[in-house]
VEXDREN-127621 format. One record per residue (C-alpha): residue in one letter; x negated, y negated, z. Coordinates in steps of 0.5 Angstrom, whole numbers, padded with zeros to 4 digits, always signed. Layout:
N
AXYZ;...
# end
This chain:
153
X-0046-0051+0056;X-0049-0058+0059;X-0049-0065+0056;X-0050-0071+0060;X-0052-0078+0059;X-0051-0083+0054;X-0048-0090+0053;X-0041-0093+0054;X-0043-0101+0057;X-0047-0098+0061;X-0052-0092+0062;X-0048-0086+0065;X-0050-0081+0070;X-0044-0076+0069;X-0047-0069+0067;X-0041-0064+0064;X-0040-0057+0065;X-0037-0053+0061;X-0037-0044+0063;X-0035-0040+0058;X-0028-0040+0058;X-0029-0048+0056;X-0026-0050+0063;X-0030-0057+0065;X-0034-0058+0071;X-0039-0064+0073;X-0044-0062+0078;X-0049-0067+0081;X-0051-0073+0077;X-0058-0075+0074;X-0062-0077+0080;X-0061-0084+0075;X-0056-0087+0070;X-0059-0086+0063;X-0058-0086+0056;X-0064-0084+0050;X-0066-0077+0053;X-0067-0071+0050;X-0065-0064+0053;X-0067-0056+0052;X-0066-0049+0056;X-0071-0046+0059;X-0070-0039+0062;X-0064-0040+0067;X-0065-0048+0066;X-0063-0053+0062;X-0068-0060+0062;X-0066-0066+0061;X-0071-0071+0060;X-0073-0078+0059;X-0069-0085+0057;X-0067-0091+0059;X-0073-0095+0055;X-0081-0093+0058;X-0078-0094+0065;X-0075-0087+0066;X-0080-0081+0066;X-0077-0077+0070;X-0074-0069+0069;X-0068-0066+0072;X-0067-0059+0071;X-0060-0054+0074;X-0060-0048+0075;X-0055-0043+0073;X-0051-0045+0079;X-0050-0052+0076;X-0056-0054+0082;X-0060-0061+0080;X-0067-0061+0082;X-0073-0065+0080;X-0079-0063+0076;X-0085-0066+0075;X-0085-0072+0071;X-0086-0073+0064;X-0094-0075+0063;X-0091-0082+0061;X-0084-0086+0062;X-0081-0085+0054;X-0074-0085+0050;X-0071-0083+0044;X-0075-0077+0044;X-0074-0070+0042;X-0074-0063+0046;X-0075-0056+0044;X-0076-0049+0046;X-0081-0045+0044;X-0082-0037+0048;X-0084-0039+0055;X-0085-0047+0054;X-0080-0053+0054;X-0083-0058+0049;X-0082-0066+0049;X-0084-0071+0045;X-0084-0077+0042;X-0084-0084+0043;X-0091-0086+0046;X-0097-0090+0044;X-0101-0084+0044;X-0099-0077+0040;X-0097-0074+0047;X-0093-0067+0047;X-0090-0065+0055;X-0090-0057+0056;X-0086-0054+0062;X-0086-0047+0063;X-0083-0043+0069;X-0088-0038+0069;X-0094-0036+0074;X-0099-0037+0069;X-0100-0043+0063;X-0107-0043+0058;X-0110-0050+0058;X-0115-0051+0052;X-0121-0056+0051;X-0119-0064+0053;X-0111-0062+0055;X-0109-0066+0060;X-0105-0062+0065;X-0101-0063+0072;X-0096-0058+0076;X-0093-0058+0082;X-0096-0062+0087;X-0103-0064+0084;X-0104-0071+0086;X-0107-0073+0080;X-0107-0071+0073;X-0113-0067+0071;X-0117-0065+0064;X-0119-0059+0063;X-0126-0058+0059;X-0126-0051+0057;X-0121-0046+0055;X-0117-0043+0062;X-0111-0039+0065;X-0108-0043+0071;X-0105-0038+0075;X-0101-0041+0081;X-0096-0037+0086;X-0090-0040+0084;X-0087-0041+0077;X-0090-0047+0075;X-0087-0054+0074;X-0091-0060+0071;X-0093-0062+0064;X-0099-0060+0058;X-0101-0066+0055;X-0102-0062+0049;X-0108-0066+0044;X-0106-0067+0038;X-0109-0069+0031;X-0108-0072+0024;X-0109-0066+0020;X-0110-0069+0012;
# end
């Protein structure tokens, strides 16, 4: 189990780790100190994203070996937002001016719909797909969905 983050003073940096004899360790710090995050497991990682105001977009994933490592970054910098799991697709969202849902997946291959905006591994800039696609990639794939939303009354 991993917790890190929150506030004391100061934004912290510190993650804990507890094996499953509850013995704490603490691996690598967050590459910045911050509180507000949201985290969620995916596959053999735990996620930690956003905090510290709209000035953080940044993600830091470990491994099971407690290894600290940087995905792609959240579409946009946000807090108080909130992290799930659903199947194969770590979801964050919250706390932005538009209805925005950043999807994560470790698999090979995502499927995009019409007028998603997306970026993974090393795309220079975030592109839009105008129809529906599977995205297939070599290695797993690190980046973001920004899932469309709409108001459904």
């Amino acid at each position: 189990a991993l917790f890190g983050g929150g506030y004391n003073g100061s934004a912290s940096s510190t993650v804990d780790a507890y094996n499953t004899s509850l013995i704490r360790s603490t691996p690598t710090k967050f590459s910045q100190p911050r509180n507000l995050l949201a985290a969620t497991t995916l596959g053999s990682y735990a996620l930690f994203g956003g905090g510290n105001g709209y000035s953080f977009p940044q993600l830091d994933a470990y491994n099971a070996s407690l290894i600290r490592s940087n995905p792609t970054a959240l579409s946009e910098a946000r807090y108080n937002l909130e992290a799930t799991t659903v199947g194969n697709y770590a979801l964050f969202g919250g706390e932005t001016d538009y209805p925005t849902v950043d999807a994560y997946t470790i698999n090979n291959k995502v499927q995009v719909f019409p007028e998603t905006k997306y970026k993974f591994n090393d795309m220079q800039n975030e592109q839009t797909s105008s129809t529906f696609q599977e995205i297939s990639l070599s290695t797993p794939i690190s980046g973001y969905i920004k899932v469309k939303t709409t108001n459904i009354s």
